[in-house]
Backbone as CSV, one residue per row, in Angstrom:
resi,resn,N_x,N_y,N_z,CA_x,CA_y,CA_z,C_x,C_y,C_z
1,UNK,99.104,103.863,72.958,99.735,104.988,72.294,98.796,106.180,72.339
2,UNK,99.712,107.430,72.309,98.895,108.959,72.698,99.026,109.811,72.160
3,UNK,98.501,110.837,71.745,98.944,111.743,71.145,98.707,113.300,72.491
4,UNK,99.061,114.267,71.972,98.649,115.143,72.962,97.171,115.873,72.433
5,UNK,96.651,116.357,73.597,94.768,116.817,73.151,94.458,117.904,74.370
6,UNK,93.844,118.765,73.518,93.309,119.830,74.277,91.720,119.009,75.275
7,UNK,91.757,117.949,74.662,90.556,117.882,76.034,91.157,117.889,77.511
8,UNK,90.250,117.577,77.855,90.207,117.525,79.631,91.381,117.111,80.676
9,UNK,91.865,115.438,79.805,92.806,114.714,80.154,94.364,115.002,79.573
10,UNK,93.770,115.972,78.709,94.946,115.899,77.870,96.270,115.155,76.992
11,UNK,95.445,114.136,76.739,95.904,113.302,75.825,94.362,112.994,75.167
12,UNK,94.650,112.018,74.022,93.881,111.393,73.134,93.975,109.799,72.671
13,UNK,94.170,109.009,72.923,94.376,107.185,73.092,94.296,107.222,71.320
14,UNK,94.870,106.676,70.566,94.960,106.790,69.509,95.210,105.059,69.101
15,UNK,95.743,104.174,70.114,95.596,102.494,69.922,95.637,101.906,71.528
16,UNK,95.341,100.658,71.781,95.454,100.340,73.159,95.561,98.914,73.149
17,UNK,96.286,98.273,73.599,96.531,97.325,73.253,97.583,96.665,74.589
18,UNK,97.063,95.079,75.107,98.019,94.750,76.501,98.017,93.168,75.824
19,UNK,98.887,92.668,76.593,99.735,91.243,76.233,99.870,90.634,77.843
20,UNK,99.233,89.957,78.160,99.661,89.243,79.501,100.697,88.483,79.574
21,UNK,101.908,88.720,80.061,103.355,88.103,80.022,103.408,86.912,81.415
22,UNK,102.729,87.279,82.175,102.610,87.077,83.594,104.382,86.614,84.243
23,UNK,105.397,88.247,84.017,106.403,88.254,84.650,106.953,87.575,85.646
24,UNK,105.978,87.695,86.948,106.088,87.276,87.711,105.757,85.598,88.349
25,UNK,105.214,84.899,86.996,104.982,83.831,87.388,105.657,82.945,88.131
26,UNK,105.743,82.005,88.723,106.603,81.030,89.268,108.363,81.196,89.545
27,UNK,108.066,82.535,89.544,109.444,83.077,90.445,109.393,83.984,90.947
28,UNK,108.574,85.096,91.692,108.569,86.125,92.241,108.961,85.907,93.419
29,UNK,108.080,84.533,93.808,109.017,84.396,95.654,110.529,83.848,95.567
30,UNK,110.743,83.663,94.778,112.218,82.961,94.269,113.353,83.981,94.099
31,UNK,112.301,85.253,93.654,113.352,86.570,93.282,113.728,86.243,91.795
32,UNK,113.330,85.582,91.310,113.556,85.371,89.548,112.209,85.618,88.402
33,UNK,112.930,85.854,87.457,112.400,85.656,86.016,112.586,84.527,85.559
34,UNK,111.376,83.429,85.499,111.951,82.348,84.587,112.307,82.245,83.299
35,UNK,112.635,81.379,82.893,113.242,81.672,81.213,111.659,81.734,80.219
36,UNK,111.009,81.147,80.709,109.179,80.924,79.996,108.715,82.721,80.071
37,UNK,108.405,83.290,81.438,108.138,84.311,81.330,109.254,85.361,80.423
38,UNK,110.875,85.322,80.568,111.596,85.657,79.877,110.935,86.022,78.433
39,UNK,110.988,84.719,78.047,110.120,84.477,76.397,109.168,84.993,76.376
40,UNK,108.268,84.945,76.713,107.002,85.673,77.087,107.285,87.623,77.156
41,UNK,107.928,88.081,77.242,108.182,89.470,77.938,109.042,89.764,76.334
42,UNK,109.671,89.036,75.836,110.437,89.657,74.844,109.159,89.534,73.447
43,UNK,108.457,88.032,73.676,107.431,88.246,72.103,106.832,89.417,72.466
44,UNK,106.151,89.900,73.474,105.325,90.839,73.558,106.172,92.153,73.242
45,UNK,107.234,92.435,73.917,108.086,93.714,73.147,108.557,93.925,72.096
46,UNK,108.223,92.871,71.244,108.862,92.773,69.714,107.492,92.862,68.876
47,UNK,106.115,92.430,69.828,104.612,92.923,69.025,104.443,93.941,69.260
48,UNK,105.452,94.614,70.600,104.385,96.291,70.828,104.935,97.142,69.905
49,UNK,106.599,97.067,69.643,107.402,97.790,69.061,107.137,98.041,67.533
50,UNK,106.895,96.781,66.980,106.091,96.929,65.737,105.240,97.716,65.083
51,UNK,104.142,97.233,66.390,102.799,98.129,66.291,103.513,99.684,66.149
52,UNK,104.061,100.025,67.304,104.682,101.995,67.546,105.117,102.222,66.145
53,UNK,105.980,100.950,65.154,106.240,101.428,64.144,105.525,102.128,63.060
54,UNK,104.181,100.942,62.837,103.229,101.183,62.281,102.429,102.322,62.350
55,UNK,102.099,103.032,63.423,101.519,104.206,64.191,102.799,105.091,63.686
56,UNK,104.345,105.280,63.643,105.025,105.900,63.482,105.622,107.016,64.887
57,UNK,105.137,105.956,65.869,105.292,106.906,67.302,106.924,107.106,67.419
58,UNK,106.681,108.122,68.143,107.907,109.111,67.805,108.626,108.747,69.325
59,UNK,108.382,108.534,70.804,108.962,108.309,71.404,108.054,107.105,72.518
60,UNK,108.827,105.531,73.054,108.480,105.035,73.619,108.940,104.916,74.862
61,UNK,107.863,104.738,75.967,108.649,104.990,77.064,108.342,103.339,77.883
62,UNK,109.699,102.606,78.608,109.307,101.098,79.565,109.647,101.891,80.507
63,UNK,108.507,100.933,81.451,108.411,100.514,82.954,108.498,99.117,83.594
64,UNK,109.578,99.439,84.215,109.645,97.956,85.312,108.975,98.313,86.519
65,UNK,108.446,97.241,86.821,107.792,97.473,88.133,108.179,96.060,89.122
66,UNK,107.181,95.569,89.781,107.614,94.784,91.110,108.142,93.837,90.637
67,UNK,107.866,92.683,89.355,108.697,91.674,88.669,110.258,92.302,88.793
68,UNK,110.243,93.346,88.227,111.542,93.376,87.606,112.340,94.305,88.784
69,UNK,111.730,94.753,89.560,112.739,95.473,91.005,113.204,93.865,92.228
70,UNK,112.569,93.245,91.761,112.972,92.227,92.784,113.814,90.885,92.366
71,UNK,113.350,90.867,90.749,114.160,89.989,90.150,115.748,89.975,90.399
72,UNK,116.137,89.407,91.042,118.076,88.949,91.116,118.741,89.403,89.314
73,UNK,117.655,88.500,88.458,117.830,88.140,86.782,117.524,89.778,86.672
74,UNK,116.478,90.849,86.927,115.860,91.649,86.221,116.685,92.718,85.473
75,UNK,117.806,93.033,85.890,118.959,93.808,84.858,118.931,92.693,83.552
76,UNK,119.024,91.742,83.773,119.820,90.700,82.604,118.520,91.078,81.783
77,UNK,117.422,91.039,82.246,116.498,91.277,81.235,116.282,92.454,80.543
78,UNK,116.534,93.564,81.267,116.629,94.983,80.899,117.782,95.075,79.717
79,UNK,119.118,94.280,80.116,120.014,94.908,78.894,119.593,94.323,77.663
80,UNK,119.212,92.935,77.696,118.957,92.372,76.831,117.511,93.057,75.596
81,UNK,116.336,93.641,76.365,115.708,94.350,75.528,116.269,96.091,74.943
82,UNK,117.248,96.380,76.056,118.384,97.548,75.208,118.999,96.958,73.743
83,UNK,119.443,95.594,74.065,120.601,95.255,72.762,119.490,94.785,71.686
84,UNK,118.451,94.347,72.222,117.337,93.316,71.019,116.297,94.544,70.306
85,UNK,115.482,95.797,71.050,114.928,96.757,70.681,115.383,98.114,70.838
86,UNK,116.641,98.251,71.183,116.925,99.602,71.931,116.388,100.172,72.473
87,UNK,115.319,100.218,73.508,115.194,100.691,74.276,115.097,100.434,75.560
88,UNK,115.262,101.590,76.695,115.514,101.427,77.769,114.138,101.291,78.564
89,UNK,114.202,100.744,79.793,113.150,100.443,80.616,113.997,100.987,81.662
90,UNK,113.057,101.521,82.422,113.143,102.021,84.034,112.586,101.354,84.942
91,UNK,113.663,100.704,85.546,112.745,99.807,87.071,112.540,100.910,87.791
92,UNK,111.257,101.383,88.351,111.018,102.401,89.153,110.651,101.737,90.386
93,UNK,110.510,102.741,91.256,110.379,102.131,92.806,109.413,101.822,93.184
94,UNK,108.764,101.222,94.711,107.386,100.920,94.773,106.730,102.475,95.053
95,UNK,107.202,103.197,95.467,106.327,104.501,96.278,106.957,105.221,94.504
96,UNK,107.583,104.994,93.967,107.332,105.863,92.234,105.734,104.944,91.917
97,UNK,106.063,104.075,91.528,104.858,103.365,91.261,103.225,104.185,91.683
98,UNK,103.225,104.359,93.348,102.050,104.552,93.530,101.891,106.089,93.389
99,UNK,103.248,106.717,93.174,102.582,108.398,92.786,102.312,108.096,91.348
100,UNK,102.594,107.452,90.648,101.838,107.824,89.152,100.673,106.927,89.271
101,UNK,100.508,106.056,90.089,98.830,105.470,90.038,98.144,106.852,90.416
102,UNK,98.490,107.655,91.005,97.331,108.707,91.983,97.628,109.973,90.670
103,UNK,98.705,109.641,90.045,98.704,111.171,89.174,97.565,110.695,87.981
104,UNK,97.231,109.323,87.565,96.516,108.717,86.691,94.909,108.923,87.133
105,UNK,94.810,108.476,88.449,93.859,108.174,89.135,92.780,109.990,89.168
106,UNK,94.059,111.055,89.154,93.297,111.828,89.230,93.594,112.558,88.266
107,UNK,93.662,112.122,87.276,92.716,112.415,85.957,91.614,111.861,85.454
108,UNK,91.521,110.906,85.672,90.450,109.847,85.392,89.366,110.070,86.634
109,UNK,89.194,110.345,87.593,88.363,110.592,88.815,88.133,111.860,89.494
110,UNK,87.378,113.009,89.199,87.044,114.083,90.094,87.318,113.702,91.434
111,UNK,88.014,114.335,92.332,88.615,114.202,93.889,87.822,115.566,93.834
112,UNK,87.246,115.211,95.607,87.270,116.706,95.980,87.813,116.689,97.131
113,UNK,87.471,117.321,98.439,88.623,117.382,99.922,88.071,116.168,100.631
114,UNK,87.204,115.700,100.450,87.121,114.303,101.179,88.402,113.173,100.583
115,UNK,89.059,112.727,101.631,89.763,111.962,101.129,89.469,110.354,100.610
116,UNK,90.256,109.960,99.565,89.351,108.654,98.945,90.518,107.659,99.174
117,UNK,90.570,106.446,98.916,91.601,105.618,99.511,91.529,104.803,97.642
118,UNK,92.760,105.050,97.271,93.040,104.398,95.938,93.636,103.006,95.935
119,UNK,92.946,101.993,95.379,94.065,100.669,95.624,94.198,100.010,93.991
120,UNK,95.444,99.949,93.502,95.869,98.952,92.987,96.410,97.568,92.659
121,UNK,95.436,96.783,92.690,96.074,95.083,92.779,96.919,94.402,91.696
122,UNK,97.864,94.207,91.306,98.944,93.490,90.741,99.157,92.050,91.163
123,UNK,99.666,91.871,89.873,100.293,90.180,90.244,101.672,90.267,91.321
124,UNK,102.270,91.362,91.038,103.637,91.090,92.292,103.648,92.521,92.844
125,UNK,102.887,93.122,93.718,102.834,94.379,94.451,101.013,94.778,94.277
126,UNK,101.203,95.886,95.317,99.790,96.481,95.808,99.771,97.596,96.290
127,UNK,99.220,98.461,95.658,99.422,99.916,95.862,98.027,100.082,96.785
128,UNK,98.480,101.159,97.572,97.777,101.786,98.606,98.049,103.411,98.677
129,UNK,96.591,104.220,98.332,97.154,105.449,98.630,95.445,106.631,98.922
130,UNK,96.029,106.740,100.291,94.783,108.001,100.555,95.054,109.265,100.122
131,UNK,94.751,109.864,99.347,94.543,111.364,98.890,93.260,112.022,98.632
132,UNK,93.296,113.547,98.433,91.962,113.975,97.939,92.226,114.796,96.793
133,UNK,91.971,116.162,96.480,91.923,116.872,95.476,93.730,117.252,95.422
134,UNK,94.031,118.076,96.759,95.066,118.331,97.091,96.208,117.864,97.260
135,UNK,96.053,117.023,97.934,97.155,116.635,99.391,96.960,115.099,98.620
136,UNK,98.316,114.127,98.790,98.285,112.619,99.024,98.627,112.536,100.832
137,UNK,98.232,111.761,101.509,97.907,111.903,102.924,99.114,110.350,103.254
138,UNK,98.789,109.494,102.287,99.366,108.209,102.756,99.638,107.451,101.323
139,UNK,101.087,107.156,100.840,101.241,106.116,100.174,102.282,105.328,99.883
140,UNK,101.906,104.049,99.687,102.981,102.829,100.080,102.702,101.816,98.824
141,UNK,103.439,100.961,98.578,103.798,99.915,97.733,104.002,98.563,98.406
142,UNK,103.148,97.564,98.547,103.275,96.434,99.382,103.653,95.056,98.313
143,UNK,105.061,94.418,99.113,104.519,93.675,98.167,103.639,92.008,98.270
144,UNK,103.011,92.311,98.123,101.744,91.754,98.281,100.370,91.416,97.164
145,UNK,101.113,90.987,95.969,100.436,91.094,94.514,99.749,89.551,94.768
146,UNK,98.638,89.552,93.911,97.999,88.228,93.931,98.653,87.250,93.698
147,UNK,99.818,87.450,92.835,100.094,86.071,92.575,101.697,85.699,93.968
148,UNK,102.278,86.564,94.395,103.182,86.399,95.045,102.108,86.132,96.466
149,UNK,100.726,86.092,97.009,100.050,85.751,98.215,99.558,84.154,97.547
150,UNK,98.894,83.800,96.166,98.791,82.902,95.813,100.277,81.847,96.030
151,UNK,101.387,82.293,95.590,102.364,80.865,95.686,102.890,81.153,97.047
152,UNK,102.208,82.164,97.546,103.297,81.973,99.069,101.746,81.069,100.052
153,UNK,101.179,81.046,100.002,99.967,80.534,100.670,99.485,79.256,100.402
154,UNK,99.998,78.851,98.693,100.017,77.711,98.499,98.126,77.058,98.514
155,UNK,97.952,78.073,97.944,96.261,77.865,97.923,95.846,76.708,97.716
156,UNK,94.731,75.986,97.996,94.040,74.699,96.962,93.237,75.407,95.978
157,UNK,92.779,74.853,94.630,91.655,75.034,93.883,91.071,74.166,93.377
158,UNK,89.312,74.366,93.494,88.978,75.591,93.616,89.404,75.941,95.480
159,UNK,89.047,77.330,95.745,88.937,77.862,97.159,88.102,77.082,98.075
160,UNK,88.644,76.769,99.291,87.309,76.439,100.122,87.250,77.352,101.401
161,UNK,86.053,77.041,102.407,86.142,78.079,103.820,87.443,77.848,104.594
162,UNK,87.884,76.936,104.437,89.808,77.195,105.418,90.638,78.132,104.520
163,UNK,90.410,78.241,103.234,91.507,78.787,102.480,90.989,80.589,102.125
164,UNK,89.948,80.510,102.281,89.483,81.802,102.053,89.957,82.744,103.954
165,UNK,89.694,81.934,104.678,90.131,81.993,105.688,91.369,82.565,106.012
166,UNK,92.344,81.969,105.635,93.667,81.759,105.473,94.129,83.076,104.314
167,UNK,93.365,83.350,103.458,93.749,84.490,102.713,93.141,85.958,103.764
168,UNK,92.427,85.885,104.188,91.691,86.994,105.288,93.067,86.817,106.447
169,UNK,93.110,86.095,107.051,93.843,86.525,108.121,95.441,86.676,107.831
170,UNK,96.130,86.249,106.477,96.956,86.664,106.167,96.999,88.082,105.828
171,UNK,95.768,88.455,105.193,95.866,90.260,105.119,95.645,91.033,106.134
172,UNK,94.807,90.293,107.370,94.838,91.359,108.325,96.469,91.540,109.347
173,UNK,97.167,90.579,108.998,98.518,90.185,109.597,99.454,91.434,108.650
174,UNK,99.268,91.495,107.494,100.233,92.197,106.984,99.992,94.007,106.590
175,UNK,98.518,94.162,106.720,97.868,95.178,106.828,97.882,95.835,108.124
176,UNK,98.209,95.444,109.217,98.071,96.482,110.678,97.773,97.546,110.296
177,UNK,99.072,97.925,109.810,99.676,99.269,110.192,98.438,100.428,109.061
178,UNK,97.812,99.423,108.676,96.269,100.265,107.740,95.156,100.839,108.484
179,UNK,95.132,99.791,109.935,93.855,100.309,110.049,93.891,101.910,110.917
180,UNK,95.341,101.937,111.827,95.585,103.235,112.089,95.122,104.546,111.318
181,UNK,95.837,104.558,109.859,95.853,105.207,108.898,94.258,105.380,108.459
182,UNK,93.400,104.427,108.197,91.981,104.822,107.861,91.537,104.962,108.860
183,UNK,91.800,105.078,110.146,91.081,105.440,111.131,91.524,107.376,111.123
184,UNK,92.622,107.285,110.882,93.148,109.158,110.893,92.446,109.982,110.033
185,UNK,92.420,109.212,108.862,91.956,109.827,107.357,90.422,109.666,106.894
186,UNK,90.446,108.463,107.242,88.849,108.096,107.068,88.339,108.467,105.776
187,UNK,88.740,107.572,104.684,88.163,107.670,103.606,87.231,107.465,103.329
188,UNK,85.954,108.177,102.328,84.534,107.972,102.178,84.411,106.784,101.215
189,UNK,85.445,106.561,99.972,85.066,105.820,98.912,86.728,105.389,98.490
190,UNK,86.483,103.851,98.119,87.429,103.238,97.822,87.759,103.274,96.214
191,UNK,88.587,103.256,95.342,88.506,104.076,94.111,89.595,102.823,93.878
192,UNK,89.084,101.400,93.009,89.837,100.644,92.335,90.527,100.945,91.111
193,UNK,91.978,100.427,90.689,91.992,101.000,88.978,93.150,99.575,89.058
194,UNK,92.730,100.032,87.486,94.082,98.288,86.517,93.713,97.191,87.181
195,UNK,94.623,96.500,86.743,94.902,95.038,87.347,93.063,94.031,87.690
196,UNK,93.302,93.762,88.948,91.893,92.832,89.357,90.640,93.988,89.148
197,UNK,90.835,95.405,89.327,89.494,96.411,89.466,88.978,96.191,87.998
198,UNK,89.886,96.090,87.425,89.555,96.116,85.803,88.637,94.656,85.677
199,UNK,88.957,93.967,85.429,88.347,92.046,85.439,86.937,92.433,86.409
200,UNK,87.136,93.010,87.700,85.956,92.733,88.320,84.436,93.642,88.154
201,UNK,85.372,94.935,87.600,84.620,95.975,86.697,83.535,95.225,85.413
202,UNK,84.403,94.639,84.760,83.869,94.012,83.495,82.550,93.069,84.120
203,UNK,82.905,92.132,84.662,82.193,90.692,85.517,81.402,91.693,86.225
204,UNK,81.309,92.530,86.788,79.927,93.146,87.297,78.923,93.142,86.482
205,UNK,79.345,94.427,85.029,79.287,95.127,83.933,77.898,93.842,83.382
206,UNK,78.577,92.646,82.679,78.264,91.658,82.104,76.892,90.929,83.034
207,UNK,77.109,90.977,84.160,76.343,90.214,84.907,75.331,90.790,85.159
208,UNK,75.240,92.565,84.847,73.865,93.565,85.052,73.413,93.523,83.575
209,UNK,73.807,93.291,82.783,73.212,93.091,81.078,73.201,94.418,81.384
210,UNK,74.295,95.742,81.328,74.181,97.123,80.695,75.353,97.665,81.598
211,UNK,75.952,98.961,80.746,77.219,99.503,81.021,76.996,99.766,82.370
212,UNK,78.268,99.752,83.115,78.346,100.692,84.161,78.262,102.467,84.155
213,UNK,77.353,102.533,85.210,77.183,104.502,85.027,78.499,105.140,85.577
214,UNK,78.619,105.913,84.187,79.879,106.976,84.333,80.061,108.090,85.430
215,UNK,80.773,108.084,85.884,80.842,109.452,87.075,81.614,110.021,86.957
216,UNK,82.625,110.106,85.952,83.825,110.906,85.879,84.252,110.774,84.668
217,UNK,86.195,111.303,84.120,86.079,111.490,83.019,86.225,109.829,82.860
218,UNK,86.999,108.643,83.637,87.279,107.415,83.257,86.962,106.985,84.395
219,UNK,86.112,107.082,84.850,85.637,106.615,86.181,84.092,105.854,86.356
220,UNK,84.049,104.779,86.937,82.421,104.228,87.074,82.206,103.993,88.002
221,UNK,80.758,103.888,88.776,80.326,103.425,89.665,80.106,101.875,90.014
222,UNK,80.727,100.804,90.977,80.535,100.081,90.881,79.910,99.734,92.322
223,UNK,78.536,99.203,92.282,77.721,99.077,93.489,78.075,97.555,94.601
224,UNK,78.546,97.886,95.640,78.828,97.292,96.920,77.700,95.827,96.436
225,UNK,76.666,95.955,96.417,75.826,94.946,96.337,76.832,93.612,95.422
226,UNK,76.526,94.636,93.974,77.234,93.974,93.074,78.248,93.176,93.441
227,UNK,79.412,93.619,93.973,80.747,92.888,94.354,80.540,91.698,95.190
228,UNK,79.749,92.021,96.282,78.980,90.991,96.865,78.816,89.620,96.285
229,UNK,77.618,89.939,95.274,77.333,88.656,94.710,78.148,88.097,93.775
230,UNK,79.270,88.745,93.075,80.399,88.309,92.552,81.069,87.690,93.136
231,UNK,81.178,88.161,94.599,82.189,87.493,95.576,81.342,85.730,95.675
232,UNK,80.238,85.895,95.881,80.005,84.796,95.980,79.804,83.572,94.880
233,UNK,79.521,84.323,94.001,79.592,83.638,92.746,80.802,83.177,92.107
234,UNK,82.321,83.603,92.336,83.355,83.193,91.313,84.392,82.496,92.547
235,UNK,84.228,82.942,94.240,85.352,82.937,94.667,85.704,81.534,94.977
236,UNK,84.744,80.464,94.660,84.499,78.768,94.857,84.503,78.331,93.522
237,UNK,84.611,78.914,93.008,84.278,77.777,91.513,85.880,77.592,91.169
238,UNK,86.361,76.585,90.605,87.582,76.003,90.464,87.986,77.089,88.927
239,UNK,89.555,77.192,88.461,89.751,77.777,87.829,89.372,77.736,86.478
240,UNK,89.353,76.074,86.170,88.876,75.721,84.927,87.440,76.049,84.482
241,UNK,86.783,77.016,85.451,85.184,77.088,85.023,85.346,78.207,84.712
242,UNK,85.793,78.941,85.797,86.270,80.708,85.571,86.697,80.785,84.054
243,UNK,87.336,80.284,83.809,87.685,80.238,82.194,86.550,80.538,81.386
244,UNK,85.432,79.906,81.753,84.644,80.140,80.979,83.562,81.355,81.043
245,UNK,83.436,81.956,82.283,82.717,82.767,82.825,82.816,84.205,81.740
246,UNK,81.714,84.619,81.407,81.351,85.487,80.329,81.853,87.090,80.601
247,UNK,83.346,87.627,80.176,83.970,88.691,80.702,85.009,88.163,81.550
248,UNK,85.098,87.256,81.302,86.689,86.923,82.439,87.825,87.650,81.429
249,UNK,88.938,88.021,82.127,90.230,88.392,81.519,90.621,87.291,81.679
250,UNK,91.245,86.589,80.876,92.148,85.391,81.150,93.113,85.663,81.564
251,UNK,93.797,86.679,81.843,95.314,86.902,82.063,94.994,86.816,83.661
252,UNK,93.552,87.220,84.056,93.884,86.947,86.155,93.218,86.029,85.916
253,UNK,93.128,85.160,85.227,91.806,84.023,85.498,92.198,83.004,86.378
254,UNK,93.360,83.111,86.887,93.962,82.301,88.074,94.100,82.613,89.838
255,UNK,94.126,84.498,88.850,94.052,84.941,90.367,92.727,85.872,90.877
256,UNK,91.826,86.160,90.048,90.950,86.865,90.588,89.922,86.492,91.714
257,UNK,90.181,85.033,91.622,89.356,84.771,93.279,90.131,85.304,94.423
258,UNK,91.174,85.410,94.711,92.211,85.403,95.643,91.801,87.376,96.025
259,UNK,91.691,87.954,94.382,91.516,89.427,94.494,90.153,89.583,95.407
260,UNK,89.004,88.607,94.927,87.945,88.878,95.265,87.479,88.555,96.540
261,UNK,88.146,87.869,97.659,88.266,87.714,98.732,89.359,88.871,99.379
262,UNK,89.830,89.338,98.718,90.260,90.538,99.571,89.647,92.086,98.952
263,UNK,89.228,91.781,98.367,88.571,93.493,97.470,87.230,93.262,98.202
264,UNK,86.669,92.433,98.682,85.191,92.050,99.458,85.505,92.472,101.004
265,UNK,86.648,91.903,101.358,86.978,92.082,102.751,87.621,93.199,103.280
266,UNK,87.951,94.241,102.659,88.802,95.663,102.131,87.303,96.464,102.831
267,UNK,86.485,96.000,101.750,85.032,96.877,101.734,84.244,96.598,102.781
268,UNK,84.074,95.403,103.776,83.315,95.279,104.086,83.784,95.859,105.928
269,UNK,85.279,95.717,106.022,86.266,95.841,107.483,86.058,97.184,107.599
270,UNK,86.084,98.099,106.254,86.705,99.657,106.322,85.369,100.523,105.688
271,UNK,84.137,99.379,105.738,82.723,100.217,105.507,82.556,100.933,104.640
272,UNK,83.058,100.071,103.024,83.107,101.937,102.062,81.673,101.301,101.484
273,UNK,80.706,102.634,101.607,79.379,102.320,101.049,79.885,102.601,99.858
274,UNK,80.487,103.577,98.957,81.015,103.866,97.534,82.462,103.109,97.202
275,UNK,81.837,102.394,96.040,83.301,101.958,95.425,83.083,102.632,94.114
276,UNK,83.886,102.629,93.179,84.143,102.990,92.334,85.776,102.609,91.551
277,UNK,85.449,102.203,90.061,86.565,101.437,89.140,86.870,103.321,88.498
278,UNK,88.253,102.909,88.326,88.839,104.249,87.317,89.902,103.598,86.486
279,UNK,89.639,103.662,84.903,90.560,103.167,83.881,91.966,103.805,83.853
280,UNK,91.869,104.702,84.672,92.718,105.427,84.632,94.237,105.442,85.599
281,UNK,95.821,104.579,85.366,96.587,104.525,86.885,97.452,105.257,86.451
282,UNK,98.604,103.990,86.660,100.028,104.025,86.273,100.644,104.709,84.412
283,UNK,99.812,103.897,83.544,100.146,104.203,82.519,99.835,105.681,81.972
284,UNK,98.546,105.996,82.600,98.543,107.590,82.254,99.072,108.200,83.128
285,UNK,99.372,108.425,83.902,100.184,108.694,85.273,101.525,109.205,84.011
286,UNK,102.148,107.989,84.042,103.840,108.085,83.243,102.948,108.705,81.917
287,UNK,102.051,108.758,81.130,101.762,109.237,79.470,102.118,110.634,79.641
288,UNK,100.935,111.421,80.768,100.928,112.642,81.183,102.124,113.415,81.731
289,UNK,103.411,112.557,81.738,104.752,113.131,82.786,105.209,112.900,80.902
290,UNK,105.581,112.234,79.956,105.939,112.051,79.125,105.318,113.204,77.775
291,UNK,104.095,113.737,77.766,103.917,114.620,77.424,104.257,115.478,77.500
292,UNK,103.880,116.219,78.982,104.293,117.298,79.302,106.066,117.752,79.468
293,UNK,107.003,116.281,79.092,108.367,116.984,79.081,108.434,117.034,77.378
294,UNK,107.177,117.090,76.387,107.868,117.781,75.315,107.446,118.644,75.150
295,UNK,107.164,119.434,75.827,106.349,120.987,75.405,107.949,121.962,75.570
């Protein structure tokens, strides 16, 4: 929840608060909502709605995204939180999706004319988008979310060298048409936000015993090295250990190896000496379009 603010970003975060539903679980390749995630998606809209009460927020705004654009079920779920909370949700599209990651992204991240290559990882979709200060140059919506490459790949766990394997050459199979594009544009720095950037942000964070250095207004530096030895450290250990690992999100704690074999292999194919995490996507993206239509 937001209020509006003369700082920088122009808003002010006033509560923050997420619920892992995991929508897309065990039906995204199916094209369904199961009835578990169902349940799951309505307790959490009946805790957020509460909360807005409590705060006394004056207007709430839903987003559907790749769960619910592909779901066969995903209307049934939409009317049903119309008739149970009144309000409406918008399944928006994949290329809506990735312009409000980049309208988020650049608030939270100084751009200048070098172009930077923005990626968002999700459980059911994957945003891709080169822009700089100006111009967006390239952006697409794949769907290609960790957990829809996890049940379509049919992973073992923990990971071993055939399966890590097998996740690499499945992305270079569905990625082609990328390397054209960073070869035209040639981005200097890869600029993670939400989803796996967030989890792997933290697990850096934790593992240097001290914050990550700020570079922007919601933006950090996260060092190539670093990811590295993360990569090697979490992407073998079976899930039940990850559980325990100090800064895990539990909500990817199933899928962040899967992220971390491709957020390693992203960096290492397309040479970005700068990475960098930004707190900043989708949700301020839509806050900042929701503000500015009450002026």
């Amino acid at each position: 929840m937001a209020e509006k603010s003369k700082n920088p970003e122009g808003f002010k975060i006033i509560h923050k608060e997420q619920s892992g539903v995991k929508l897309a679980s065990k039906g995204i390749n199916k094209r369904i909502i199961t009835e578990e995630a169902r349940e799951r998606a309505l307790e959490a809209i009946a805790s957020f709605k509460v909360t807005a009460e409590k705060y006394m927020c004056r207007n709430i705004k839903c987003t559907g995204t790749s769960a619910f654009r592909d779901a066969k079920n995903g209307e049934i779920l939409v009317n049903e939180i119309k008739e149970r909370f009144h309000l409406d949700v918008e399944i928006i599209s994949g290329e809506r999706e990735a312009e409000l990651i980049h309208k988020g992204v650049s608030i939270g991240f100084e751009m200048d004319k070098a172009p930077i290559l923005i990626m968002d990882i999700g459980g059911g979709s994957l945003e891709i988008i080169i822009a700089n200060q100006t111009e967006i140059f390239f952006q697409k919506s794949y769907d290609l979310g960790m957990r829809r490459v996890m049940e379509k790949l049919k992973l073992p766990d923990p990971l071993n060298d055939k399966a890590i394997k097998k996740i690499i050459d499945f992305f270079e199979t569905e990625f082609k048409e990328l390397d054209k594009i960073v070869d035209n544009y040639t981005p200097y720095m890869l600029v993670g936000t939400s989803g796996s950037f967030e989890t792997v942000s933290k697990l850096v964070e934790v593992r240097k015993k001290r914050p990550l250095r700020k570079i922007s207004t919601a933006s950090y530096k996260l060092s190539r090295t670093r990811i590295q030895e993360l990569h090697d450290y979490i992407v073998k250990m079976p899930e039940k250990k990850r559980k325990d690992v100090e800064g895990m999100d539990i909500i990817r704690v199933d899928l962040i190896a899967i992220a971390m074999v491709f957020v390693n292999h992203i960096i290492k194919k397309y040479n970005f000496e700068k990475v960098t995490y930004c707190e900043f996507a989708l949700k301020e993206g839509l806050l900042t379009e929701a503000l500015n239509q009450l002026d």
